[in-house]
N, C-alpha and C positions, 0 to 999 in steps of 0.2 A: 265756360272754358273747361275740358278735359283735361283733368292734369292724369298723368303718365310716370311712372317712372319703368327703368330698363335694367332688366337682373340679366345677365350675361358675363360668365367666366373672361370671354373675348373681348380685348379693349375695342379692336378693331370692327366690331361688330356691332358693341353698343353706340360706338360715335355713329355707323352707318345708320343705326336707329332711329339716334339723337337729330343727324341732318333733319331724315325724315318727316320725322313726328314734326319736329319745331317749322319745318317749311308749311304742312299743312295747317291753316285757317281754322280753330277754334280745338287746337290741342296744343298741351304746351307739356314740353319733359321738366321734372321739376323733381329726378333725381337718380342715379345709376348704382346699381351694386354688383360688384363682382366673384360675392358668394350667397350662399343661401341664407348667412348668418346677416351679412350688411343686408339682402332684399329686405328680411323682417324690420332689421332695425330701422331704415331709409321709410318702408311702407308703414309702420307704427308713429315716425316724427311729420311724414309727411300726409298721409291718409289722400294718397293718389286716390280716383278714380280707377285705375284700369292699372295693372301691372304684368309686362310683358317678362313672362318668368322661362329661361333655361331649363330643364331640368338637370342634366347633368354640371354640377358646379361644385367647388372646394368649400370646407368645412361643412356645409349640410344642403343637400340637395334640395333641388326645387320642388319636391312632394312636399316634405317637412315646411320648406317655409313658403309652401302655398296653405298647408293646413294651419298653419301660425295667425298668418293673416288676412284667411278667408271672410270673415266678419270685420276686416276692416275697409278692405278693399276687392273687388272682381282680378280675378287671376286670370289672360290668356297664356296660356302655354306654348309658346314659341319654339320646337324640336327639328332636332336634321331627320329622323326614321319616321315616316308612316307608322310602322309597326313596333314602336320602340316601348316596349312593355309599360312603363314607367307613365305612360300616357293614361293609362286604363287606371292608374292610382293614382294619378293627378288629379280626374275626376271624379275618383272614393274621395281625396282630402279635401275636396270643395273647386278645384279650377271649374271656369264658365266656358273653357273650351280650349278648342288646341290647332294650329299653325302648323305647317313644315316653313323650315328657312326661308326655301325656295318659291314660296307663295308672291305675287307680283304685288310691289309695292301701293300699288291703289287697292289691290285686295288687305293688307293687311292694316292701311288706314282706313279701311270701310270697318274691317273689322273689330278696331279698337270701339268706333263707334258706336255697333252694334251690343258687345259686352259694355260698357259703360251704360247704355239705356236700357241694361238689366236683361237682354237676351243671351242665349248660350248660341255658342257658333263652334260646330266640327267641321274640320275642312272635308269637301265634301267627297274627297277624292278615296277616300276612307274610311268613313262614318260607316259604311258597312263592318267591315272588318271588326272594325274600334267596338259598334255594338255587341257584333257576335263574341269575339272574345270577352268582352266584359263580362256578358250574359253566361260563359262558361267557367269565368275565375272561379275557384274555389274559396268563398268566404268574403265575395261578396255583399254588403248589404242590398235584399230583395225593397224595393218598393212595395205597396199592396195590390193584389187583384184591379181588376175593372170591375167589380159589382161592384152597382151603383150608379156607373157611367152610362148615362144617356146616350142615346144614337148620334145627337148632333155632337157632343162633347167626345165621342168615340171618333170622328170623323176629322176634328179641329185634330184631338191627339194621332190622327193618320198621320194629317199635314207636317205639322211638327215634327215628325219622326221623320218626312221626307225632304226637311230642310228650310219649311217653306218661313219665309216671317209673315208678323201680325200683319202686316198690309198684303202682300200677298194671299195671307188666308181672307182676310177680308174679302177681298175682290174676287177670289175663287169662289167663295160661298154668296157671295153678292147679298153681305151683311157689311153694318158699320163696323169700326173701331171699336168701339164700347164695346159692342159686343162681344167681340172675337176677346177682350181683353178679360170680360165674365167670364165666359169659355175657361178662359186658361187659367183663371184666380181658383176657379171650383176645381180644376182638373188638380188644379198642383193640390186643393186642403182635401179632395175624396182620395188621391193616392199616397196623400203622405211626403209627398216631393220638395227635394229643396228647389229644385229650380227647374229649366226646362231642356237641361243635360239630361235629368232623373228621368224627364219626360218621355222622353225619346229611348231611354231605355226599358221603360214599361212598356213601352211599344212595340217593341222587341219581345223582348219576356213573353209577355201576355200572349204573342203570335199575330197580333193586330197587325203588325209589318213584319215581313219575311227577309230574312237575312239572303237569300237565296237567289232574288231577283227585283 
């Protein structure tokens, strides 16, 4: 079972969550906070699997109490802007990815799924953007180079950067699971990555994906 809990300023927003979540088959909400200060405390007594975090909220924002409880729990970020700065720092303090509101509800229970089984998910309607400005923030932490990185390990980190998941790489390469899984264990400890947010931003960087098209 995926427990869940729901950080949102809006009462009216977290119940519509709350339906949600609890209707879907093998997730269960199992706690709601209405500031950035209850998210930590609610995610440290309950140690959710997945937490659907606001950014903008009273007493301390959802940056702060995603960098709080990064290590206890996967953080999605759930925002009304595309382009709402606070995003690009969501995932400097550790979030595994980020939502607009307006994401269709099968999408955003596919995607709790997705980050709870330890992958990062940008919505895809903006991962370009998201990447480029990141890559331009001033201050920044850089990932390291690609020396090092093999051809085929260069190729999985394309896929990555263009969305794709471990089964889809799989079958694109017309390799097993296991593999695709080495693939990405090596790629995250030769670049220094915490996850496969970082991933897709070295991808970027490096010029191995082109913000451009």
């Amino acid at each position: 079972m995926i427990r869940v809990v729901i950080a949102d300023d809006q009462a009216l927003l977290r119940g519509s969550f709350r339906v949600l979540v609890d209707s879907e088959p093998g997730l269960v909400v199992v706690g709601e906070a209405a500031t950035g200060v209850e998210a930590v405390s609610v995610a440290m007594e309950q140690r959710p699997d997945v937490v659907l975090m606001d950014v903008r909220m009273p007493e301390m924002d959802g940056i702060e109490a995603t960098r709080r409880i990064k290590d206890v729990s996967r953080v999605l970020v759930v925002t009304m802007f595309d382009l709402d700065a606070y995003v690009y720092d969501a995932l400097r303090a550790g979030a595994s990815g980020f939502l607009l509101k307006d994401t269709p509800p099968a999408d955003l229970l596919a995607a709790i799924r997705v980050v709870a089984g330890g992958e990062a998910l940008l919505a895809p309607t903006v991962t370009r953007r998201l990447i480029e400005q990141f890559a331009r923030t001033p201050g920044v932490p850089r990932v390291k180079g690609l020396e090092g990185v093999t051809e085929r390990e260069r190729e999985v980190l394309t896929l990555i950067a263009r969305g794709l998941s471990n089964h889809e790489i799989a079958d694109h390469l017309q390799v097993g699971m296991a593999t695709v899984k080495t693939h990405i264990t090596r790629l995250l400890a030769k670049l220094e990555a915490r996850d496969r947010a970082q991933l897709v931003i070295a991808a970027y960087e490096s010029g191995l994906v082109s913000t451009a098209g």
